[in-house]
NUDO-89688 format. One line per 5 residues: number of its first residue (from 1); for each residue x, y, z negated of C-alpha. Coordinates in Angstrom, 2 decimals. Each point is the difference from the previous one (the first is absolute). Example, Ala and Ser with C-alpha at 12.3 -4.5 7.8 and 13.67 -1.06 7.14 Angstrom:
BEGIN
1) 12.30/-4.50/-7.80; 1.37/3.44/0.66
END
This chain:
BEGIN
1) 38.37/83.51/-28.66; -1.58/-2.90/1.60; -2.34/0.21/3.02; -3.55/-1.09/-0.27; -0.65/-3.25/1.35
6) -2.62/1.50/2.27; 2.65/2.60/1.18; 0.80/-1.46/3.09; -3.40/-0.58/0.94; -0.97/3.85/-0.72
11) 2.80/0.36/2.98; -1.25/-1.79/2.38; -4.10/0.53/-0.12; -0.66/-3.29/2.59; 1.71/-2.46/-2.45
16) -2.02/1.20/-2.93; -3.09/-0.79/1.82; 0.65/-3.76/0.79; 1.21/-0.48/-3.46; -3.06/1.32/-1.49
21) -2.43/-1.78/2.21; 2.42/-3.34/-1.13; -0.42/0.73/-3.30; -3.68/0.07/0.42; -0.79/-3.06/2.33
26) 2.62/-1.81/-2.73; -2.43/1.45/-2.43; -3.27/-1.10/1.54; 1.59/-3.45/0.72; 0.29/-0.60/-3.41
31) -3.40/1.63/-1.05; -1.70/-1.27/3.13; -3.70/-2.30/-1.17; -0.01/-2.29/2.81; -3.92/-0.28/-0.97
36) -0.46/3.61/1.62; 0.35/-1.83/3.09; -2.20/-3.52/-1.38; -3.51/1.55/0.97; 1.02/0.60/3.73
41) 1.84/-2.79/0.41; -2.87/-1.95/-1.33; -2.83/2.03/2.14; 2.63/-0.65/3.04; 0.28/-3.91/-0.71
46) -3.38/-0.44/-0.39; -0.50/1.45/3.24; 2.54/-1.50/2.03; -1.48/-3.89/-1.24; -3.34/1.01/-0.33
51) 0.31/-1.32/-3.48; 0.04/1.74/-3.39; 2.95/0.27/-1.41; 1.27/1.36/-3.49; 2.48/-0.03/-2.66
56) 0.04/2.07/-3.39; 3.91/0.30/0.12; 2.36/0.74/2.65; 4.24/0.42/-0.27; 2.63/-0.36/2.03
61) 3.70/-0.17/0.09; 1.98/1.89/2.81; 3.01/-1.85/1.65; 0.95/-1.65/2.95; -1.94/-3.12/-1.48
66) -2.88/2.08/-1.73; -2.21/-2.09/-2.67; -3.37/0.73/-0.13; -2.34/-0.78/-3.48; -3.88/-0.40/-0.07
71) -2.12/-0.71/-2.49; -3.63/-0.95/-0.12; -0.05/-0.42/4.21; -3.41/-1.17/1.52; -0.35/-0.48/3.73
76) -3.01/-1.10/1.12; -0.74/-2.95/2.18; -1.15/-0.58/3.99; -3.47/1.31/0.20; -0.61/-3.95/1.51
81) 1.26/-1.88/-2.92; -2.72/-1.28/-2.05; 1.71/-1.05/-2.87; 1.82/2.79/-1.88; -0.43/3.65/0.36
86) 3.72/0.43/-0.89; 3.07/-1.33/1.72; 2.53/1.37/-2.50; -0.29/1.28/-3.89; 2.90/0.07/-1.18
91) 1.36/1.47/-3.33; 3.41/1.14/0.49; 1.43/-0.31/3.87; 3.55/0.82/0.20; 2.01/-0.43/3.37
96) 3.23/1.87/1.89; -0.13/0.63/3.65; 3.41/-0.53/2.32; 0.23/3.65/1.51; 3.25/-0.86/2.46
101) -2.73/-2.80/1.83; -2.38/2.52/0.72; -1.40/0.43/2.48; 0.65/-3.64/1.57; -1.73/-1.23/-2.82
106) -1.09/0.39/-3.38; 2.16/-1.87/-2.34; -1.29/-0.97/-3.74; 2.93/-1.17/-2.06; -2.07/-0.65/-2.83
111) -3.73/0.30/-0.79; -0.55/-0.86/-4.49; -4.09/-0.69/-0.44; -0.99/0.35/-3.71; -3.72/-1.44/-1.01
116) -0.80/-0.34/4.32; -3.22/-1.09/1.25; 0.25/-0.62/3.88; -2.30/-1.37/2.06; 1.23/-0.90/3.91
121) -2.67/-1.50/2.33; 0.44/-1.60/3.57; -3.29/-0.12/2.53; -0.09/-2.38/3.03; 0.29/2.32/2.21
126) 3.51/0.77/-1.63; -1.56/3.29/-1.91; 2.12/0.78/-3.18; -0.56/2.31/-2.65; 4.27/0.78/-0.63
131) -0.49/0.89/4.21; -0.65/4.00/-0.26; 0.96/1.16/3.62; -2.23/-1.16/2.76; -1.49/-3.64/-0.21
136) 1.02/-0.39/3.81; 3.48/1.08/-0.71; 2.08/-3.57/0.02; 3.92/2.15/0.05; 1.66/-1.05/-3.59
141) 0.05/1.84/-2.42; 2.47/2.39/-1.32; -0.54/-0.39/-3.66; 2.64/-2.45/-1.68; -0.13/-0.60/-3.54
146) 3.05/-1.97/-1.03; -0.68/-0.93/-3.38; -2.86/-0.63/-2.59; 0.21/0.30/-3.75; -3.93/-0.81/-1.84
151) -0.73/0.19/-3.54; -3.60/-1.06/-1.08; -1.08/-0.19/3.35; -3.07/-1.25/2.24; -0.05/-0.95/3.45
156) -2.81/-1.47/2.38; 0.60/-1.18/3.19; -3.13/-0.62/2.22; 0.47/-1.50/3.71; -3.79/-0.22/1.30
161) 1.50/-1.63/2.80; 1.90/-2.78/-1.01; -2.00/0.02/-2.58; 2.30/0.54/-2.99; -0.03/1.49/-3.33
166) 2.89/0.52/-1.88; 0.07/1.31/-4.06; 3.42/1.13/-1.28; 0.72/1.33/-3.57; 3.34/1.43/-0.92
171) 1.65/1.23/-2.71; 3.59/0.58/-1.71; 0.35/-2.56/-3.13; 4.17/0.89/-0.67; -0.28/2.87/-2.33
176) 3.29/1.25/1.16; -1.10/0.41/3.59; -3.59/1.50/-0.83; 1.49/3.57/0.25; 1.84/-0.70/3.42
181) -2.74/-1.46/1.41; -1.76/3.36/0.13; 2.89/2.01/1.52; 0.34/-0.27/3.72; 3.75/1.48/-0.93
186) 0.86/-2.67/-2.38; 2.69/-2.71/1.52; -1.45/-2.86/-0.42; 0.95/-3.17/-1.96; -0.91/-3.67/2.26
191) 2.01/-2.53/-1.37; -2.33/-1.13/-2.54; -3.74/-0.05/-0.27; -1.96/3.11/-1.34; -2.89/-0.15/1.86
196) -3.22/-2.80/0.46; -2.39/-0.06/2.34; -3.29/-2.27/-0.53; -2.20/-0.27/3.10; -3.30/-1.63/1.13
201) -2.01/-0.45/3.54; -1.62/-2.01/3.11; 1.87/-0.70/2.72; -2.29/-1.42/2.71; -2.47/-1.02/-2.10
206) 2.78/-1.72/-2.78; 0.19/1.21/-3.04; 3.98/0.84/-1.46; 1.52/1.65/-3.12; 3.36/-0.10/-1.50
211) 2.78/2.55/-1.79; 3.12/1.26/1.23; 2.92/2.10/-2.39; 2.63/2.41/2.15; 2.06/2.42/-0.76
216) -0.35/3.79/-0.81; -1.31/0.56/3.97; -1.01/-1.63/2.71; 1.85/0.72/3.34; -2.58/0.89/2.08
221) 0.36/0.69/3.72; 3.13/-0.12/1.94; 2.52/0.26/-2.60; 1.26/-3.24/0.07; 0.76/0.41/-3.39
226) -0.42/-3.56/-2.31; -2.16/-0.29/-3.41; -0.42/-3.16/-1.87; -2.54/-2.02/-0.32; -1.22/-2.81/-1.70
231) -3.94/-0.79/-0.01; -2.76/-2.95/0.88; -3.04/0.00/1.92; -2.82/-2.72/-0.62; -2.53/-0.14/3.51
236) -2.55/-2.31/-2.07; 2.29/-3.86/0.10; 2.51/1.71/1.77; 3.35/1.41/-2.01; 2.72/2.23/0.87
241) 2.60/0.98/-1.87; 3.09/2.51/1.42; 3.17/1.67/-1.67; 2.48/1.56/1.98; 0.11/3.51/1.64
246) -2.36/1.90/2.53; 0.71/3.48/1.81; -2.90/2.30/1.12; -3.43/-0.80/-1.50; -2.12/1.29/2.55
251) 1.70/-1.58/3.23; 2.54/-2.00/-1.34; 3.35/-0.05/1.23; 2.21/-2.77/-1.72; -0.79/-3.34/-2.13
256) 2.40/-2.16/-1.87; -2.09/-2.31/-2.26; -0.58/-2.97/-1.72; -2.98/-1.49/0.90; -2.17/-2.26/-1.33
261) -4.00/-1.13/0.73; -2.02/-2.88/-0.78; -3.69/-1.15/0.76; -2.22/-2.44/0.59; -0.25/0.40/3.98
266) 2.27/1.84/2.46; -3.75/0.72/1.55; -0.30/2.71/-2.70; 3.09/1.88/0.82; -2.22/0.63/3.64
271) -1.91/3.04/-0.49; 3.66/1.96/-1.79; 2.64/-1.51/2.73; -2.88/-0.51/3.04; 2.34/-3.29/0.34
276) -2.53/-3.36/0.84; 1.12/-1.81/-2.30; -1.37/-3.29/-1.13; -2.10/-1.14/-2.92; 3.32/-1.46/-1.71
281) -0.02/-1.90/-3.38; 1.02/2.21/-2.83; 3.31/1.76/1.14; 3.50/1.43/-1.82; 2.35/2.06/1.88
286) 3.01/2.45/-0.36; 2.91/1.71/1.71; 1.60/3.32/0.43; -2.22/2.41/2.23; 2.31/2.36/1.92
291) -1.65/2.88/1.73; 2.56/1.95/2.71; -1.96/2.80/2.68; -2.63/-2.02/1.02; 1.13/-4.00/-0.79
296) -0.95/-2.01/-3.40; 1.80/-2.87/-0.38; 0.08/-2.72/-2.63; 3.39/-1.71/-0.93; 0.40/-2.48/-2.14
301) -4.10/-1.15/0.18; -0.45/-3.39/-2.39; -2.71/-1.52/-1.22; -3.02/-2.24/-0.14; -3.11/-0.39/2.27
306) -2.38/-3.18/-2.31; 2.63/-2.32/-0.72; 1.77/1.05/3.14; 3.57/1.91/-0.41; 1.43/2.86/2.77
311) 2.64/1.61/0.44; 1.24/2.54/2.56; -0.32/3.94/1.41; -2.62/2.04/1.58; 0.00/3.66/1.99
316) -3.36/2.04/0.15; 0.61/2.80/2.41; -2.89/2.89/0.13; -0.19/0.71/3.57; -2.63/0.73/2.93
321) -1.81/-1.28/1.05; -0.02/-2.42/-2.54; 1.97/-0.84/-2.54; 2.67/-3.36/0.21; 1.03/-2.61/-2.72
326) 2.60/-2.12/0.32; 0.94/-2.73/-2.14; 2.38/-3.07/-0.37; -1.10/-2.70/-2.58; 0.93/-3.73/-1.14
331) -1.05/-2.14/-2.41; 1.63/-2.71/-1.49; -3.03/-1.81/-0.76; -4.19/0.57/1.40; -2.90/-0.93/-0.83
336) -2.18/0.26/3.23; -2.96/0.19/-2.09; 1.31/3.25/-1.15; 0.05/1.64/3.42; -3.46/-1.40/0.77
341) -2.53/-0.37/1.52; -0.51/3.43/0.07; -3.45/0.97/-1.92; -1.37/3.56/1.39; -1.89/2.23/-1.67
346) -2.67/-1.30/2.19; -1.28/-3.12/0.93; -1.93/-1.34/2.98; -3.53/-1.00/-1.00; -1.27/-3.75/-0.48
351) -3.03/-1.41/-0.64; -1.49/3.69/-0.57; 1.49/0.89/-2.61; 1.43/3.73/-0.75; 3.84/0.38/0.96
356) 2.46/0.74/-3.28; 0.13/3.31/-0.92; 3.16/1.84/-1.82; -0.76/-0.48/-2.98; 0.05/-3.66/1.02
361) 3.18/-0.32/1.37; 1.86/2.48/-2.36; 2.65/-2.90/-0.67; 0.74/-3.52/1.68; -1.49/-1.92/-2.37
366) -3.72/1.32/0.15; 0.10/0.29/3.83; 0.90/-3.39/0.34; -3.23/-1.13/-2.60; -1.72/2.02/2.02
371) 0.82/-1.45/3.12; -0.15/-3.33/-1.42; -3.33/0.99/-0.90; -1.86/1.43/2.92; 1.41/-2.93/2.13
376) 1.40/-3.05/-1.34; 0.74/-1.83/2.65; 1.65/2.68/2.24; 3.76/-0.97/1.36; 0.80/2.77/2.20
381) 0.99/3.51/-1.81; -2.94/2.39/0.28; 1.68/2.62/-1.68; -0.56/3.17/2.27; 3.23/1.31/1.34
386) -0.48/4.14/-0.28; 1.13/1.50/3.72; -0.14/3.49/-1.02; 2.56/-0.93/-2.50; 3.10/-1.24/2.67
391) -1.23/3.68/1.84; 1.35/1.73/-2.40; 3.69/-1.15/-0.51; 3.15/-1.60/1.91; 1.90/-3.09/-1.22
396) 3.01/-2.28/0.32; 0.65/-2.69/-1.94; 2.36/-2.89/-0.78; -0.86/-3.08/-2.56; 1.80/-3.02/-0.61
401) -1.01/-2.97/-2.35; 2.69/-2.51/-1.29; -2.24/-2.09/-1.40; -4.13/-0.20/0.02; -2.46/-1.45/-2.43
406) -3.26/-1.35/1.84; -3.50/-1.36/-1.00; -0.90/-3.94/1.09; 3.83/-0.82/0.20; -0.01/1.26/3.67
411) 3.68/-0.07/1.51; 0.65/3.64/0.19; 3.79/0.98/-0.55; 0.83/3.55/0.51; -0.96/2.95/1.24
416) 0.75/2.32/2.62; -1.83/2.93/0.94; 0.72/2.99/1.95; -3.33/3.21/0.17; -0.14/2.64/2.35
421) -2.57/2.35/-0.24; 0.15/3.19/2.75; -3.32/2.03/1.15; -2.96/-2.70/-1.71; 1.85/-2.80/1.53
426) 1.41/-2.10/-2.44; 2.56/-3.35/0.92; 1.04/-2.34/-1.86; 2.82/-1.71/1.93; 1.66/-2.67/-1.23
431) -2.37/-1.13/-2.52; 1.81/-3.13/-0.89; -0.47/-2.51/-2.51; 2.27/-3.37/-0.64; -1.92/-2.56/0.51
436) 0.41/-3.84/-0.43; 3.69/0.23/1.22; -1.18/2.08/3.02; -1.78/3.67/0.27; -3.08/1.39/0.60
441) 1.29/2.94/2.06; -3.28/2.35/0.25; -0.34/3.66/2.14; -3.37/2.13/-1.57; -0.91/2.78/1.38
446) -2.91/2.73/-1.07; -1.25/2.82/1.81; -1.53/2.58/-2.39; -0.89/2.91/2.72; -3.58/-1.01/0.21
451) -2.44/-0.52/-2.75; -0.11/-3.74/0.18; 3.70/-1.26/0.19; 1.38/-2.20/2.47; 1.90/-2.76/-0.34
456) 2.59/-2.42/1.57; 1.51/-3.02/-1.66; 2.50/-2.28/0.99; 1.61/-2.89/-1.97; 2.15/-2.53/1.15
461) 1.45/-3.65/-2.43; 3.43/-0.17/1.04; 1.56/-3.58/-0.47; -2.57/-1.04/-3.30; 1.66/-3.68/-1.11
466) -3.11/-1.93/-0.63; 1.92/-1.94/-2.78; -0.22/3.20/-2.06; -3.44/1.21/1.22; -1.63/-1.87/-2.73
471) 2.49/-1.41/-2.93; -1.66/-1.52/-2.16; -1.75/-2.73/2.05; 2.91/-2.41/0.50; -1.64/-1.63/2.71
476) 0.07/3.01/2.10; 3.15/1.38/-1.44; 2.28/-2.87/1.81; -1.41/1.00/3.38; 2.26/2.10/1.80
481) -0.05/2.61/3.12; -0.79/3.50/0.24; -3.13/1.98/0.54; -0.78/3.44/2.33; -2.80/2.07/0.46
486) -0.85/3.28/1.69; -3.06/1.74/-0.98; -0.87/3.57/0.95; -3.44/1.53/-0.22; -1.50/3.62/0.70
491) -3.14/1.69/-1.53; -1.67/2.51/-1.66; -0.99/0.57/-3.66; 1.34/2.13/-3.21; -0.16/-3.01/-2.20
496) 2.31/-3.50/0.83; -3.62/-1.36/-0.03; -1.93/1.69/2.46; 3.28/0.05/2.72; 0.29/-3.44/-0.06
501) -4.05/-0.15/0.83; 0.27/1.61/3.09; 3.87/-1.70/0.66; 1.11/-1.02/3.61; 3.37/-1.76/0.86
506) 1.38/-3.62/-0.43; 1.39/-2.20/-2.19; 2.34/-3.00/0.81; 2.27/-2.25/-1.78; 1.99/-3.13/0.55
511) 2.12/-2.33/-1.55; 3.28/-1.28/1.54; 2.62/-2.82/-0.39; -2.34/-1.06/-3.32; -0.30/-3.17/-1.08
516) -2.69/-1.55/-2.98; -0.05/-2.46/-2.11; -1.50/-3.08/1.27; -2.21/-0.84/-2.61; -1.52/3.69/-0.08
521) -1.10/-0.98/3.67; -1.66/-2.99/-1.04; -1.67/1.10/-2.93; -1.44/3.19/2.38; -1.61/-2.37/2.49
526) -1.83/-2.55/-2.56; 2.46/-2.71/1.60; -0.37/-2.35/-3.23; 1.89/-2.88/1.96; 3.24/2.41/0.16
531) -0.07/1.23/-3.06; 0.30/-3.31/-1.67; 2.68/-0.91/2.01; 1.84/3.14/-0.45; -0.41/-0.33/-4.20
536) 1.38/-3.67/0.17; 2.90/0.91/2.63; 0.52/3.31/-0.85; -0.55/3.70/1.71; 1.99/0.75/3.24
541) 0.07/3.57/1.30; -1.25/0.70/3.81; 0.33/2.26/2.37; -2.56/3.61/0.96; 0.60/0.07/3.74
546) -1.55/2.68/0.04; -3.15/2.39/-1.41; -1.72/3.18/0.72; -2.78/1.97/-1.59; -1.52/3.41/2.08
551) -3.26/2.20/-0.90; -1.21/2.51/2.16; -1.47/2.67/-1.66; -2.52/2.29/0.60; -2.32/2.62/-2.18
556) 1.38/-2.01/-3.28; -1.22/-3.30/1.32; 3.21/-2.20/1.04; -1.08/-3.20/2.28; 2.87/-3.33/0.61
561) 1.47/-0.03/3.26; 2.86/-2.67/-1.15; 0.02/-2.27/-2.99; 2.31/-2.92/0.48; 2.74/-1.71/-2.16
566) 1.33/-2.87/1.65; 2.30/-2.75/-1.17; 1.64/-3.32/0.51; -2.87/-1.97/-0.64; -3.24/2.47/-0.69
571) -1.43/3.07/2.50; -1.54/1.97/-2.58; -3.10/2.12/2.10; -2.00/3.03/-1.49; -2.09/2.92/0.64
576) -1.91/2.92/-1.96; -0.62/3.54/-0.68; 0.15/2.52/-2.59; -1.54/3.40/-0.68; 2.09/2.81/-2.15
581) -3.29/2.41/-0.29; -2.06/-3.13/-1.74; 3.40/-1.28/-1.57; -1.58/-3.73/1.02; 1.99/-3.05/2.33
586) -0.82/-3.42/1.42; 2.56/-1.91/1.20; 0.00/-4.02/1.53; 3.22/-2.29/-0.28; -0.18/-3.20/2.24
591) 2.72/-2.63/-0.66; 0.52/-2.00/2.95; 2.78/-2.69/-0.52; 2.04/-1.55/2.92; -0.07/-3.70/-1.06
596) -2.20/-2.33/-1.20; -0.30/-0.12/-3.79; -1.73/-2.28/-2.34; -2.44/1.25/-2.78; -0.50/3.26/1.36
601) -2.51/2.81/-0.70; 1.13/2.64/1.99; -2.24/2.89/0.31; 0.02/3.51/0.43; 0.11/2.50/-2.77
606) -1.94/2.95/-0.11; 1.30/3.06/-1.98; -2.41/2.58/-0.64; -1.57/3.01/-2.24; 1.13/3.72/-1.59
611) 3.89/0.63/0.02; -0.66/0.12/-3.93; -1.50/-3.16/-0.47; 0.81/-2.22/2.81; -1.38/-3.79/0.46
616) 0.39/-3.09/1.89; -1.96/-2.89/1.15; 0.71/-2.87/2.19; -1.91/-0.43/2.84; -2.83/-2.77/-0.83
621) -0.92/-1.22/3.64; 3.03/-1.80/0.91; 0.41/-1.35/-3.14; -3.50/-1.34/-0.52; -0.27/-1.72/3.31
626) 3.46/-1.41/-0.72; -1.87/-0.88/-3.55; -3.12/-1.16/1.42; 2.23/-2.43/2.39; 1.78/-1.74/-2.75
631) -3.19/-0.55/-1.94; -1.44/-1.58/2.96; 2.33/-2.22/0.90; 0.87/-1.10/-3.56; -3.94/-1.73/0.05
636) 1.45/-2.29/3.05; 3.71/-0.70/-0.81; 2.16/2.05/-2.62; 3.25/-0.81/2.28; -2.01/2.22/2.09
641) -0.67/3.15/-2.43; 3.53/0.81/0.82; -0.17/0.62/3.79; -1.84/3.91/-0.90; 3.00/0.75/-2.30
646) 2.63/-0.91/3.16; 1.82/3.35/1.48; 0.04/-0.43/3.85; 2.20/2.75/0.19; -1.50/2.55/2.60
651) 2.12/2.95/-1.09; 2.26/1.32/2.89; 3.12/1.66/0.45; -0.06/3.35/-0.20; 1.33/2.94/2.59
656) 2.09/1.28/-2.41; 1.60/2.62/3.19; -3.34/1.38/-0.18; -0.94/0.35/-3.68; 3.30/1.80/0.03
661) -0.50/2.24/2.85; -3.83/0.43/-1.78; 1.25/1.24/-3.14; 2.74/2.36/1.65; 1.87/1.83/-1.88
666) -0.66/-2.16/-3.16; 2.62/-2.50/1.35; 2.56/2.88/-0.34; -0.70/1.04/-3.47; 0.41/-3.75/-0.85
671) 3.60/-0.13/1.28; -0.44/-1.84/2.68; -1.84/-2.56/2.35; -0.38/-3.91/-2.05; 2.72/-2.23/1.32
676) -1.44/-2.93/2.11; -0.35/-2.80/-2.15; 2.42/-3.65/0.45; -2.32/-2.92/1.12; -1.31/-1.81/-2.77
681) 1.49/2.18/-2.58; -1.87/0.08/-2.96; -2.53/-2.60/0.59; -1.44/-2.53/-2.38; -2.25/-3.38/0.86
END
């Protein structure tokens, strides 16, 4: 007869025990309510957070990853928020906890949110209502949650301190993922999209909204774990559209994109990137946006800035103190009025009227109206450059223009241009532009650290070929020789405007181994006599011995300390002033020929008025006594009318070692001292 299966039990009374009490904590397992345990645990919550807390339904599976189940949670929110008395309802919150991480941290493989309503808010003084220990506690925190699924969910984000304010709705549209999306157990499905997001906020005071579609979850902290993404943002003109791949929602770890945004001004993308940015023309742009630890960097960056293309790459690395962007650009062909001037979001007063406001220079073309508008005849850029705004980042960055496109038919070439911006102090160095076959090689620099910038500017005209300098006069255009010039000025101002009113510095230029057309120096002095010689026998070129232009300046107001061109056969005398705060000049040119000339009316030419509208006159007292001479002496003997009109020729030679050492370093950028002219070379009757 068989034994009992109890029998050997009965034998050995220890063993029955421990089976027994197995039997029965197998029994109670599996008959447990885990909502015996829901009204302390709620009491207990509550108490800890000082917050109510409740749920109506409470379960749990045991393992070494246990998965908890909610439904119906509330937890109230910090007694300082003043928006919602709940931070969470939620109807159905399902997540597993990683027991084997414990007690290092607390590890949430998955957290699945069905019909969530969660509200997180940020105070300045770095207050948040997710923080639960001590507010003065800044160790991290221990909680990890790796990944997110939401169906039908709502989420508001509220930064008092930026200030921003961020709406998120969520839900599950793929029927055959609605199920999985609820079970924080489920393996989930990202190669395709299941999910859409459609959001809404203010960011700094500008308005956004777009839509986003991602897989079953979202990685969400520190799982490095990819989900798809495609989606589009619209920041009121401004449009960005992504698809690519993204790990960890919260702090994200990893980008590989496509990315494309266009706008009407790179100004707007200011208060999302903090970059100072200029008020552009409208603006297309896309690449592939690579984020790896803490670097972004664009490959592959194309597009079009106005009627300006780019090309290139660009790195954006988030570090402290501030972040640094790098870039390295070209363009095959600019339009300089694309890049400027630069129109601020504020401009410098005139004639009391109100400076633009945002809404006024919310695109190019209504801040230039504007502009145009409060001050018509203003030359100088009074667009106000924003110093806070180079505070807050680091830069270095490379451009290079094959070709530009300029207003008036000026002789710009290329482009050159290298930006360094470290600690408020931004340098640009070289700035250079091709220029009439030579270069305007310029050094800027701006120091941000102080409310009202700083700044130092220094250009010099390399080896200009005055044939080219102006193209389209043929008269001018068979001269030959090269021009220099050094200018470099200091001052104070955070508009182009207002530093060049308070400017200090000098300017000096020269011109060396030159030489004019003869004719063009006849016509300049009034020497009738010459001219009709040089139309019957024809135009002869002569030589510039030498010539030399210097300004000193001081508080915006530049006075002449050298204005001489000399050649073979005129000294060419002058003196003036001009004054960058009142944007006005006057300026005297005094022909003065070397030999006696018949029919002549040379007198000096005064250049004056606003650098917009600019006039000239010639001087009437010389030429009315010469005038008054002929008509006197044409009452006694006509033969005698001429003797006025007759050039003795009380010009001198000109010390052209000192215009040269006068003008300094000019003589360098030119190429070169003028090569003493050959006796007689050059010269006409």
């Amino acid at each position: 007869m068989k034994q009992p299966v109890l029998a050997p039990l009965r034998r050995h009374p220890a063993l029955t025990t421990i089976g027994v009490l197995a039997l029965l904590l197998v029994a109670f397992v599996i008959l447990f309510d885990w909502n015996w345990v829901r009204p302390p645990l709620e009491r207990y919550i509550s108490r800890k957070t000082e917050r109510e807390f409740r749920i109506s339904d409470l379960h749990v599976k045991l393992g070494l990853t246990p998965t908890i189940r909610m439904r119906d949670v509330y937890f109230g929110n910090a007694k300082w928020s003043k928006d919602e008395p709940a931070m969470a309802k939620i109807e159905a919150l399902e997540f597993s906890v990683a027991l084997r991480d414990l007690p290092e941290k607390i590890l949430v493989p998955r957290v699945a949110l069905t019909r969530p309503e969660l509200v997180f808010e940020r105070l300045p003084d770095n207050r948040k209502n997710w923080i639960l220990s001590d507010p003065s506690d800044t160790s991290p925190s221990k909680l990890r949650i790796s990944t997110l699924s939401v169906d039908h969910g709502h989420l508001r984000y509220i930064d008092h301190g930026e200030p921003f304010v961020l709406d998120v709705l969520g839900s599950t549209f793929d029927p055959a993922s609605q199920e999985k999306v609820k079970d924080a157990d489920a393996k989930p499905s990202n190669n395709r999209y299941t999910t859409q997001y459609d959001f809404k906020g203010t960011y700094h005071d500008a308005g956004f909204s777009g839509r986003a579609l991602t897989g079953d979850v979202l990685s969400f902290q520190e799982s490095g774990v990819p989900f798809p993404l495609k989606g589009q943002l619209n920041a009121g003109t401004t449009k960005l559209a992504v698809e690519g791949t993204i790990a960890d929602a919260a702090n994200i770890s990893a980008i590989d994109t496509q990315l494309r945004i266009e706008g009407q001004t790179l100004a707007n993308l200011y208060p999302f990137l903090l970059l100072p940015l200029p008020a552009s023309p409208p603006y297309q742009l896309q690449g592939h946006l690579v984020l790896k630890g803490n670097r972004y960097t664009m490959d592959d960056l194309a597009g079009r800035i106005g009627s300006s293309d780019v090309t290139g790459k660009g790195a954006y690395v988030d570090q402290k103190p501030r972040p640094l962007l790098s870039a390295d650009l070209h363009s095959k062909l600019l339009d300089i009025a694309d890049l400027g001037p630069l129109v601020g979001v504020q401009t410098r007063q005139s004639g009391g009227k109100p400076a633009m406001s945002q809404s006024e220079t919310s695109n190019r073309p209504v801040a230039k109206a504007k502009e145009k508008a409060i001050d018509p005849d203003h030359v100088l850029p009074a667009g106000t450059f924003e110093g806070s705004r180079l505070q807050k980042i680091d830069a270095d960055v490379d451009f290079v223009a094959t070709k530009l496109v300029v207003p008036d038919a000026l002789p710009l070439q290329s482009l050159k241009a290298s930006l360094h911006l470290h600690d408020a102090i931004l340098k640009v160095e070289p700035l250079d532009f091709g220029f009439a076959g030579g270069t305007i090689a310029s050094r800027v620099s701006l120091d941000a650290r102080e409310p009202t910038l700083k700044s130092d500017v220094q250009v010099d005209l390399q080896r200009v070929r005055v044939d080219q300098l102006v193209p389209d006069n043929e008269t001018i255009a068979k001269g030959a020789g090269r021009v220099g010039a050094t200018l470099h000025l200091k001052g104070t101002g955070n508009s182009i405007a207002d530093a060049a009113a308070k400017a200090d510095g000098r300017i000096a230029a020269t011109v060396v181994n030159g030489r004019i057309s003869n004719l063009l120096d006849a016509a300049s002095g009034l020497n009738g006599g010459k001219v009709l010689a040089l139309l019957a026998e024809g135009d002869k070129d002569i030589v510039i011995r030498c010539g030399g232009v210097a300004f000193d300046v001081a508080g915006g107001r530049g006075k002449s300390t050298l204005f001489v061109l000399d050649t073979e056969q005129t000294q060419v005398l002058g003196s003036g002033w001009f004054d960058l705060e009142h944007e006005r000049f006057d300026m005297t040119v005094a022909p003065k020929p070397k030999q006696v000339g018949l029919l002549s009316l040379r007198t000096p030419v005064r250049v004056h008025g606003s650098f917009k509208k600019p006039d000239y006159e010639v001087v009437k007292g010389p030429l009315l006594l010469r005038a008054g001479g002929v008509v006197a002496l044409a009452t006694i003997n006509p033969i005698a009318a001429l003797l006025p009109l007759i050039e003795t020729g009380p010009g001198e030679e000109t010390n052209c070692a000192n215009v040269q050492r006068t003008v300094g370093g000019a003589v360098k950028q030119a190429g070169g001292a003028s090569k003493p002219a050959a006796a007689g070379k050059g010269r006409t009757p």
